[in-house]
C-alpha positions as CSV (number, residue, x, y, z in Angstrom):
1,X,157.3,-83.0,-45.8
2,X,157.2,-79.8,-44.1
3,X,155.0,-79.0,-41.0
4,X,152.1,-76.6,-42.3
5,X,152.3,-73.8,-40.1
6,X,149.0,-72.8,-38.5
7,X,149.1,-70.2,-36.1
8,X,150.0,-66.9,-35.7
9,X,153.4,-65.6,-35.6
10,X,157.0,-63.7,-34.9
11,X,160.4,-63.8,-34.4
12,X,163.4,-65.5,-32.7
13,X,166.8,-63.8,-33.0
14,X,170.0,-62.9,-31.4
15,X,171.9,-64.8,-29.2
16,X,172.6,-61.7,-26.8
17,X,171.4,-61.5,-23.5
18,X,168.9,-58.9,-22.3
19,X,169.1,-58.3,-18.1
20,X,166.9,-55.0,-16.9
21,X,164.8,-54.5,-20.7
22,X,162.6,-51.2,-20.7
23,X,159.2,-51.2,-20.0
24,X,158.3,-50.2,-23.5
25,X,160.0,-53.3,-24.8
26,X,158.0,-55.7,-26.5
27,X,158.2,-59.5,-25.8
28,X,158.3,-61.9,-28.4
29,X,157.2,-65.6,-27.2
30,X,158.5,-68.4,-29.7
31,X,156.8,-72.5,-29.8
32,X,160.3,-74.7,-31.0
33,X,158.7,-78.2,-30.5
34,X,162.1,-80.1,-31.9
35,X,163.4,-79.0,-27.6
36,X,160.5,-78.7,-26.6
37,X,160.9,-75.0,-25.5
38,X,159.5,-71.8,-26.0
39,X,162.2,-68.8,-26.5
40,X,161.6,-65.2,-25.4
41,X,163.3,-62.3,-27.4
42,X,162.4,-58.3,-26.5
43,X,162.2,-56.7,-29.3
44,X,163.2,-52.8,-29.8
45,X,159.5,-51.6,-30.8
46,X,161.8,-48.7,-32.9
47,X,164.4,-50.4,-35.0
48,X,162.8,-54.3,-34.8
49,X,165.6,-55.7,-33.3
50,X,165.2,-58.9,-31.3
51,X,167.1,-60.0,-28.2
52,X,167.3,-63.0,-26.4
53,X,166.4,-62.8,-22.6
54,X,167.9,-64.3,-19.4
55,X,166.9,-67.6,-18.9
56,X,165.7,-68.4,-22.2
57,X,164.5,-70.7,-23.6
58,X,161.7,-72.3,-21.2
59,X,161.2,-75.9,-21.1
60,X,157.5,-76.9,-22.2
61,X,155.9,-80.1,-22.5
62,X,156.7,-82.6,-25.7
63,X,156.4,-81.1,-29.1
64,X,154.9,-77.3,-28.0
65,X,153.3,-76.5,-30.9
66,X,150.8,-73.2,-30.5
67,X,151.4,-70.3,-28.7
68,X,148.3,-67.4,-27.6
69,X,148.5,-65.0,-25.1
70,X,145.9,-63.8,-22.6
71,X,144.9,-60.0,-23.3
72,X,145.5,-59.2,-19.5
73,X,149.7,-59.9,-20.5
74,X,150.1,-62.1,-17.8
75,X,149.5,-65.6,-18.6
76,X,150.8,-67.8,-22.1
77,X,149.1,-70.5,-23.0
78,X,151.3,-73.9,-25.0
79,X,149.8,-76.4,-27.0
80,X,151.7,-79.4,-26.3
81,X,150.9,-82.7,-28.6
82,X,153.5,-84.7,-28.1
83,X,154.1,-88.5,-26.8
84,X,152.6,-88.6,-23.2
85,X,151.3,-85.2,-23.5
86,X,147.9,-84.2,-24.8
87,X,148.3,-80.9,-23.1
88,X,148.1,-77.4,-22.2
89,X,150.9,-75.5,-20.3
90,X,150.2,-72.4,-18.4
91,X,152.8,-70.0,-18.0
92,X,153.0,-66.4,-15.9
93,X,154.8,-63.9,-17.4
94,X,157.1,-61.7,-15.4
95,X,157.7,-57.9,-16.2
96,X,161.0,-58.6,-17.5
97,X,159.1,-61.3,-20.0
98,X,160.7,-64.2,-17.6
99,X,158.0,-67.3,-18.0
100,X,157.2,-69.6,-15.1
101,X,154.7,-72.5,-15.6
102,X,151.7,-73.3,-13.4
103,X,151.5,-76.8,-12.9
104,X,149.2,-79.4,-13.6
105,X,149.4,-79.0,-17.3
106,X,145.3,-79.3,-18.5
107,X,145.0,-82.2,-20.6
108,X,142.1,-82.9,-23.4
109,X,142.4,-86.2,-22.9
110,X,140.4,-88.7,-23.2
111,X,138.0,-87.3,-25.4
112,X,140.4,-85.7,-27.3
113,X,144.3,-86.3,-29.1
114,X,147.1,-84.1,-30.8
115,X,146.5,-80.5,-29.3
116,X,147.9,-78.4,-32.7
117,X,146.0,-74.5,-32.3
118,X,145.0,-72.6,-29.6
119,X,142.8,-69.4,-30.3
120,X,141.1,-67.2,-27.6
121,X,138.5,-64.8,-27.5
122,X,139.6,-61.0,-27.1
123,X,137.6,-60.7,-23.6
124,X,140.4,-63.8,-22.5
125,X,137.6,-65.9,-21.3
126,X,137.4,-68.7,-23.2
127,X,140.4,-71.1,-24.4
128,X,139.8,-73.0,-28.1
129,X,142.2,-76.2,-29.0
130,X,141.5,-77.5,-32.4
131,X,142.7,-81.5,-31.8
132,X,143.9,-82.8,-35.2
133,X,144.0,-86.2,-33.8
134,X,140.5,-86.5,-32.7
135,X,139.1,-83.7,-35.1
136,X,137.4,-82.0,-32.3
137,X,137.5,-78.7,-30.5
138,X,138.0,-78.6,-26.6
139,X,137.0,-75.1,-25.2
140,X,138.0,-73.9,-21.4
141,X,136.6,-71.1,-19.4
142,X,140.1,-69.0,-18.4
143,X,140.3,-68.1,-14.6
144,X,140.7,-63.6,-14.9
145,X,143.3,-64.3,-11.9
146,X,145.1,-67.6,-11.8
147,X,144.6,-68.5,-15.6
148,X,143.7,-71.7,-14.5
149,X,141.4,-73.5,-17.2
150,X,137.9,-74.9,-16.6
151,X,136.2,-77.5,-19.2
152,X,133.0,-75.8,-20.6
153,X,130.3,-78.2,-20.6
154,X,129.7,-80.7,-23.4
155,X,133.4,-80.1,-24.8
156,X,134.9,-81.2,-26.7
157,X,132.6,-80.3,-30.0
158,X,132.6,-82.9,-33.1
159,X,133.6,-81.8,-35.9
160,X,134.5,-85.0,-38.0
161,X,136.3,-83.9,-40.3
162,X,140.2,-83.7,-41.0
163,X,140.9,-80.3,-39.1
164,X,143.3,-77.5,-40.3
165,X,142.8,-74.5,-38.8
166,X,140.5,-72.0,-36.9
167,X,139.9,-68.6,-36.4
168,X,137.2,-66.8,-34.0
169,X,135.8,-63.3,-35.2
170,X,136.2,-60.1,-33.0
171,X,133.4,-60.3,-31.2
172,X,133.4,-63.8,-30.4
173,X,130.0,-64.7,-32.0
174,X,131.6,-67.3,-34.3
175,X,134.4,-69.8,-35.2
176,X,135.4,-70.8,-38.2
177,X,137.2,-74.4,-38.6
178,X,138.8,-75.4,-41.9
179,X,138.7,-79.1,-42.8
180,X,139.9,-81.3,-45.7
181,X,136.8,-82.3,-47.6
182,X,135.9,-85.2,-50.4
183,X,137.4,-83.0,-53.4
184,X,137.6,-79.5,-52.4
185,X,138.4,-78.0,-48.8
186,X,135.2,-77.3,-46.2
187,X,134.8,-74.1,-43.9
188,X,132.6,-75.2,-40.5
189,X,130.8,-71.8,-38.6
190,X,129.8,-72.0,-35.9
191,X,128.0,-70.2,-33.5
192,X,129.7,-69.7,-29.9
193,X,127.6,-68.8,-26.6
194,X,129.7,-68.7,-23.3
195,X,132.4,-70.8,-25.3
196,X,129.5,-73.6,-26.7
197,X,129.6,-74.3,-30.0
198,X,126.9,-75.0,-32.7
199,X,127.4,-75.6,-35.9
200,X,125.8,-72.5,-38.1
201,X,127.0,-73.4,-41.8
202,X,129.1,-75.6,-43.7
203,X,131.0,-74.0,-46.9
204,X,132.9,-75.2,-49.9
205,X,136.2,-73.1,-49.7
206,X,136.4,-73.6,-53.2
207,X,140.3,-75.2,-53.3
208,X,141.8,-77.9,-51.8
209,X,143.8,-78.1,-47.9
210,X,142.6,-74.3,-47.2
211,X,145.5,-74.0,-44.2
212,X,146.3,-70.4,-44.4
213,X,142.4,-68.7,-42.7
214,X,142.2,-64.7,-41.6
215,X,139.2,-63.0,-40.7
216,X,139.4,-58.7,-40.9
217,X,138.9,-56.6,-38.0
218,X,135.3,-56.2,-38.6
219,X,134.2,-59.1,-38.6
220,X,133.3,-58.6,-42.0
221,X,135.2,-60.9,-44.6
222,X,136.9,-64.2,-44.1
223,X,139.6,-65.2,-46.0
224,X,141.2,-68.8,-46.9
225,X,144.3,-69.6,-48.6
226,X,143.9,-73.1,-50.4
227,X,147.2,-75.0,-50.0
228,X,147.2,-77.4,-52.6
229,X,145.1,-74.9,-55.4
230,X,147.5,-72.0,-54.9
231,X,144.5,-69.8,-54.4
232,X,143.0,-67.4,-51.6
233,X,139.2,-67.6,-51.3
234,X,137.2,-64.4,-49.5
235,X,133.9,-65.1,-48.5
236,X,131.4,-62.2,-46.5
237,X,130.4,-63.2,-43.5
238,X,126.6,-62.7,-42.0
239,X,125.4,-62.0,-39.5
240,X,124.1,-65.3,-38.6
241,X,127.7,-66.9,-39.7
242,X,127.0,-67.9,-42.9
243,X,129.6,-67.6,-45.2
244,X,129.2,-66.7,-49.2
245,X,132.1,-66.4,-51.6
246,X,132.0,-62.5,-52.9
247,X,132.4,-61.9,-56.9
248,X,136.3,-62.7,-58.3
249,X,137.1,-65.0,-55.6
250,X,138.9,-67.3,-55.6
251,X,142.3,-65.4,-56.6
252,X,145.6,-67.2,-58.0
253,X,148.5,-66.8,-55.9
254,X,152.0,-68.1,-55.4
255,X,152.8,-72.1,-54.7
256,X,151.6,-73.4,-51.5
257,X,150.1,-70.5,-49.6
258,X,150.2,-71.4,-46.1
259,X,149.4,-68.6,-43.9
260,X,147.5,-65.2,-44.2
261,X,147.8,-62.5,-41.9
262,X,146.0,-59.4,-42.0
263,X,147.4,-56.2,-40.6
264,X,145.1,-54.4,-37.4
265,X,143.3,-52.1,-39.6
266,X,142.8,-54.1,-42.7
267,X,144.5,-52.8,-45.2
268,X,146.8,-55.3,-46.5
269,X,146.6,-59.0,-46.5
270,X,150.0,-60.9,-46.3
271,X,150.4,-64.4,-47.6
272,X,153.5,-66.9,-46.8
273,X,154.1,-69.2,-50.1
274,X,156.1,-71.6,-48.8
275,X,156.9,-73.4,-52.2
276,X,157.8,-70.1,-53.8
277,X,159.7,-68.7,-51.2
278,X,158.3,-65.7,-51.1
279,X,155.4,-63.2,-49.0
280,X,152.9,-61.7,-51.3
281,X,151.0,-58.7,-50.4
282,X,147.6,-57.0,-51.0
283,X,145.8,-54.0,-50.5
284,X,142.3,-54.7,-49.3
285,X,139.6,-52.9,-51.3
286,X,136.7,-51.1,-48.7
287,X,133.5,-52.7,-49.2
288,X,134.3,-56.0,-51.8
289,X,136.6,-57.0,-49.2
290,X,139.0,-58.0,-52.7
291,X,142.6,-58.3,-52.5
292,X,144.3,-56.4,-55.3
293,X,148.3,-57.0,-55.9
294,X,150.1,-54.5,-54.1
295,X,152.2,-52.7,-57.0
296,X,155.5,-51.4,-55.4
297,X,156.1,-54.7,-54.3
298,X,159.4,-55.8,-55.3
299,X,158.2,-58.3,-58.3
300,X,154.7,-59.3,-58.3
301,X,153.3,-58.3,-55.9
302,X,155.7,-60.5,-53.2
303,X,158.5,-60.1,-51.6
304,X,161.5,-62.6,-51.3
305,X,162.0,-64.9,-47.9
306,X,164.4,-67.2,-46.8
307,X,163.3,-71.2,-47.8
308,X,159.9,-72.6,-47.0
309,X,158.4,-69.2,-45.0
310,X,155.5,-71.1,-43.0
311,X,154.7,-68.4,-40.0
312,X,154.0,-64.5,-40.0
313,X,153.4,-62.0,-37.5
314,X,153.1,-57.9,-37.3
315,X,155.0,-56.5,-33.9
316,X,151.9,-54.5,-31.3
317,X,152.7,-51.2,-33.5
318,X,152.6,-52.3,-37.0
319,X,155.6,-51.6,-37.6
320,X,157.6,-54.2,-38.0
321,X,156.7,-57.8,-39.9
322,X,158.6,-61.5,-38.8
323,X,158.7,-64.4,-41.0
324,X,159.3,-67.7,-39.4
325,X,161.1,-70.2,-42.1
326,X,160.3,-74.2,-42.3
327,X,163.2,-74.6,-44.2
328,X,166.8,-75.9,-44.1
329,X,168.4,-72.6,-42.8
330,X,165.5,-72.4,-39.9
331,X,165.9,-68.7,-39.8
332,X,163.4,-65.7,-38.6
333,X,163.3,-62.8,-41.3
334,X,162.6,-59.3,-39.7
335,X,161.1,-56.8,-41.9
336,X,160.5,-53.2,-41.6
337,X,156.8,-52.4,-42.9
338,X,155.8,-49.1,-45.2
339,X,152.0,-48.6,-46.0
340,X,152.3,-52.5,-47.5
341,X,155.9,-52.8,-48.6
342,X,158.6,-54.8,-47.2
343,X,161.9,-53.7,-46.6
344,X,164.4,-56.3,-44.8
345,X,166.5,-55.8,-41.7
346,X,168.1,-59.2,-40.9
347,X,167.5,-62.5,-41.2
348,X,168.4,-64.6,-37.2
349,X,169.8,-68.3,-37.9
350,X,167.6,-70.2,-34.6
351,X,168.7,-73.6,-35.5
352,X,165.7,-75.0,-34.4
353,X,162.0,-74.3,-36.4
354,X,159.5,-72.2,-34.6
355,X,155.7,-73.6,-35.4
356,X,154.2,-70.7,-33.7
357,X,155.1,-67.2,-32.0
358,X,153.3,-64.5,-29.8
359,X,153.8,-60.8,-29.7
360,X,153.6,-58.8,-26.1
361,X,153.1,-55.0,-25.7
């Protein structure tokens, strides 16, 4: 069966080397936990077009599976739940997007197992690991100058339930934590203070394995793509973080929508179907927070993708979308972006599956 991607995402690509890359380059930071590596591409912020660095790839610890990136640019964090690992790997990043790891490697064992998401806070203080195989949440204070990472006290936070995926809002005030429920899917809130979390609300996400969560740039509206219903579920958000479903959801989409990501302003809402093969797009109506079927989409309101599209990520300027693909062909689809639409570029054959990229301005 394939991996359900969680994270956010990008690109690998071509097999040239890149010595001297401008400044205004952007760095594209890839998890491929079959080697147990992360890959580093620049990508031309004008045309989308993705090269591989010196030195890359950068050995990790076993199965590297999530990738996030401080705001300062400077440090990368790995999830790493392999056999023997149970860690986090802290990397530097050079100016020429060269990664050097700081060792130890934190580890959230004992209390916790299976390391598969890492989320931060846009202040880069705090560090969040959703542990699907202890279905808790370790949190870490983030050093501003080393990176180095700190337990916070009392982590890490129960959540007892089967975990999928996470999300915090802007501001930091709340997580939300998907979880596989009795007959439909669950969405946890919680509350955060200085990285602590308590629990705030428990919702039904009305559909079943919601994998695919996004939250817009408001803070506003929270949105959950239910795996196994083939449906997206939007839900306002309070301001205590307590979630209620918002007249017309859910929506019927595509087979197996995995991943949502919403573009900076909020505009459009992309979904990876990773049984149809396909990226479906929406327009985002002001004030309902409802999705509506972006009409000059090429048929449907999606676009085509190479097999089993599991990842997505938009490049620092919006310009420029990149599909990661679960499938057989374990290719990276670039795409150039136009107020919603997708055009393609090229489609890079990495051999190996990426479960999770980062973008760097």
């Amino acid at each position: 069966m394939l991996q359900k991607a969680l994270s956010l995402v990008i690109a690998l690509a071509s097999i040239a080397v890149c010595i001297g890359c401008s400044s205004t380059s952007h760095y594209l930071f890839a998890a491929l936990p079959a080697t147990n590596q992360v890959a580093v591409y620049r990508e031309d912020p004008t045309a989308g077009v993705l090269t591989q660095i010196a030195g890359s790839p950068f050995a990790v610890g076993d199965g590297a599976q999530s990738l996030v990136l401080h705001p300062s640019g400077k440090f990368l964090y790995v999830a790493n739940p392999g056999q023997n690992e149970n860690d986090i790997s802290l990397f530097t990043i050079a100016s020429n997007g060269v990664l050097s790891e700081i060792f130890p490697r934190t580890s959230v064992a004992p209390l916790a197992s299976l390391p598969k998401l890492l989320v931060m806070d846009s202040a880069g203080s705090f560090l969040y690991v959703l542990n699907a195989g202890s279905n808790n949440i370790s949190v870490f204070s983030i050093n501003a100058t080393s990176g180095v990472l700190s337990p916070v006290a009392n982590s890490p936070f129960t959540v007892g339930l089967p975990v999928l995926n996470m999300q915090l809002t802007p501001s930091g005030n709340f997580l939300f934590v998907t979880a596989v429920g009795q007959n439909n899917g669950l969405i946890l809130g919680f509350s955060v203070t200085s990285g602590a979390l308590t629990l705030a609300g428990l919702t039904n996400s009305d559909g079943i394995n919601p994998f695919g969560l996004a939250i817009d740039p408001t803070g506003t509206f929270l949105y959950a793509a239910n795996t196994s219903s083939n449906s997206i579920s939007i839900f306002k958000i309070s301001s205590a973080g307590v979630l209620s479903e918002v007249s017309g959801s859910p929506l019927n989409t595509y087979n197996d929508p995995v991943a949502l990501l919403l573009e900076p302003k909020g505009q459009f809402l992309y979904v990876a179907n990773q049984a149809s093969n396909n990226i479906a797009v929406y327009s985002i109506t002001a004030g309902t927070g409802l999705p509506v079927g972006l009409t000059t989409s090429t048929s449907l309101f999606a676009f085509a993708t190479e097999p089993s599209p599991s990842v997505l990520a938009l490049d620092p300027n919006g310009n420029h979308l990149y599909v990661g693909n679960q499938g057989s062909s374990a290719g990276i689809q670039s795409f150039q972006v136009s107020s919603g639409n997708l055009n393609p570029i090229f489609t890079y054959k990495v051999g190996n599956t990426p479960s999770s990229i980062a973008i760097l301005q």
